[in-house]
Phi, psi and omega in degrees: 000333206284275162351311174280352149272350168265335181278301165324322205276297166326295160298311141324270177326317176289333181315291207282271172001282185325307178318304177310307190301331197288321200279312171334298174320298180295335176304283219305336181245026161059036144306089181225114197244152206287335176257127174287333168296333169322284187318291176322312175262012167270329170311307153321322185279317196287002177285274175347312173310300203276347150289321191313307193309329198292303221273324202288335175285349200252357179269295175290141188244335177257024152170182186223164207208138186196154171309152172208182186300358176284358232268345187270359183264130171270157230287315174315306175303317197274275143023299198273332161270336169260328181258123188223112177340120192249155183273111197267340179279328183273324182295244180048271147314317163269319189304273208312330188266325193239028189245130166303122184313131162306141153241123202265031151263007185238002168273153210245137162278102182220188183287202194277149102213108158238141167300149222270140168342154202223193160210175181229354173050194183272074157216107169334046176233054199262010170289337170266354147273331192283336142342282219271352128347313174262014163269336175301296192313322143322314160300288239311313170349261175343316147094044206252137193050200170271044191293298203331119161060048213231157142248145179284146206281135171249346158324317205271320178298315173320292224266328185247351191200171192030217206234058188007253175285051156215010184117163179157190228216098192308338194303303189302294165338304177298300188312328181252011175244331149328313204251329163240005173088185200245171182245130163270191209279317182290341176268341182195103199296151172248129159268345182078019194217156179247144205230166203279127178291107144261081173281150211057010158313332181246345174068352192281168223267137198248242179248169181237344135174222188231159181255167187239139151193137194290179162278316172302145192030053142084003189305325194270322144342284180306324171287321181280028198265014226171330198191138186265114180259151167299101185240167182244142180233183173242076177278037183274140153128142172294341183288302182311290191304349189249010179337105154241338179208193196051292136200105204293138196234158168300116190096357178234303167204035178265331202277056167240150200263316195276191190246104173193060152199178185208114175221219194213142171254141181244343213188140165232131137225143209062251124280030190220154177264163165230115177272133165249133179274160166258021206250012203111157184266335189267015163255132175046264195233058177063054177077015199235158184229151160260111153244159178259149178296116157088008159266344173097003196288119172109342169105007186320307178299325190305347162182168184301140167260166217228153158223149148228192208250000000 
């Protein structure tokens, strides 16, 4: 009897425990549902999660995986707003027709500049960041207008081109700050919504297009020596949506084949790429990822990534 009021007393106390955290959790994240069956089942989900995390840390030896604002979500839910599946046969094919071949005399060696993390909130747009991230970078390079550490609007790609909060292709994003010049962000606010196009109101001076390069024999390397690219992954699966720190290893969590995120690599160093996320700086390594470099991790290869010129 005695043992069986003490495994009680244990079960309670981890309960109440459990409790705090999911409402700790919701504070930090601004968390509020309208309903207590609402509250009950995020609660639930929100177990659920945080075991996965548990058992999945006792596994992995090259990262960790930990809460974040996804933690009330099921895998479906997170998937149907963030993740959103690309025709990898139509990109393909237009890469091949508009794109410039890399040439590595035309990569320029220079310092870093990027802007601090972003969140895209619940709208699939994370292709119109990963745009305008290698465009900021391409002025601030450049030194062109009063660009140096501005962000470029990614608002205007929502709202004017692909299929705004439902997905699209950072390359058409390049393609459309070619053609119609770029806006920056204080001219043309991101809402988190796709909103009526004023295309072209600012007019500053864009791009001149995009170069195409690969992961394989070392392209996108050569390319960060110099520049922030747009690459499309495969982000499904909990170790990505629950990332916080280390690396994705081959053989482990490298291998997936669709397409359905879009972000930006800033840095090669060693064998690893360092990717900036659109989800927040309180996602993964202050909004940031580790991949290794020239394996195909992540699904990187499935087509060419893009910069521009």
């Amino acid at each position: 009897m005695r043992f069986f009021f003490l495994a009680l007393i244990a079960c309670v106390s981890a309960s109440v425990h459990l409790e705090n955290l999911f409402s700790d959790w919701a504070k930090e994240h601004n968390k509020k549902y309208s309903t207590n069956a609402e509250a009950i089942k995020r609660y639930g989900i929100f177990k659920t999660n945080l075991e996965w995390i548990n058992k999945r840390n006792t596994e992995l030896e090259h990262m960790q995986v930990g809460l974040n604002e996804f933690a009330d979500m099921t895998q479906e839910e997170f998937a149907a707003i963030y993740l959103h599946p690309l025709n990898v046969t139509e990109y393909a094919k237009e890469i091949a027709e508009m794109a410039t071949p890399q040439d590595d005399d035309n990569i320029k060696i220079t310092g870093k500049c990027t802007t601090p993390v972003r969140n895209q909130g619940q709208c699939g747009s994370c292709w119109a960041f990963s745009a305008a991230g290698a465009a900021e970078g391409f002025l601030c390079v450049s030194g062109k207008e009063e660009a140096n550490y501005q962000y470029v609007s990614p608002q205007e790609l929502v709202d004017c081109t692909c299929s705004g909060c439902n997905g699209g292709w950072p390359y058409k994003g390049l393609s459309y700050y070619k053609s119609k010049g770029i806006c920056y962000d204080g001219e043309y606010r991101y809402t988190a919504r796709t909103g009526q196009c004023a295309s072209s109101k600012c007019k500053h001076g864009g791009i001149n297009g995009y170069t195409s390069t690969q992961d394989s024999g070392g392209g996108i390397t050569k390319a960060l020596s110099g520049n922030f690219v747009s690459i499309c992954i495969d982000a499904g699966g909990l170790d990505f949506r629950f990332y916080k720190s280390g690396t994705f290893m081959p053989g482990v969590n490298c291998n997936h084949h669709s397409v359905n995120h879009a972000v930006l690599a800033v840095e090669a160093s060693g064998n690893n790429y360092r990717v900036k996320n659109s989800w927040g700086a309180s996602w993964g390594s202050s909004g940031y990822f580790t991949m290794p470099a020239g394996v195909n991790c992540l699904g990187v290869n499935a087509q060419a990534s893009v910069y521009p010129h």
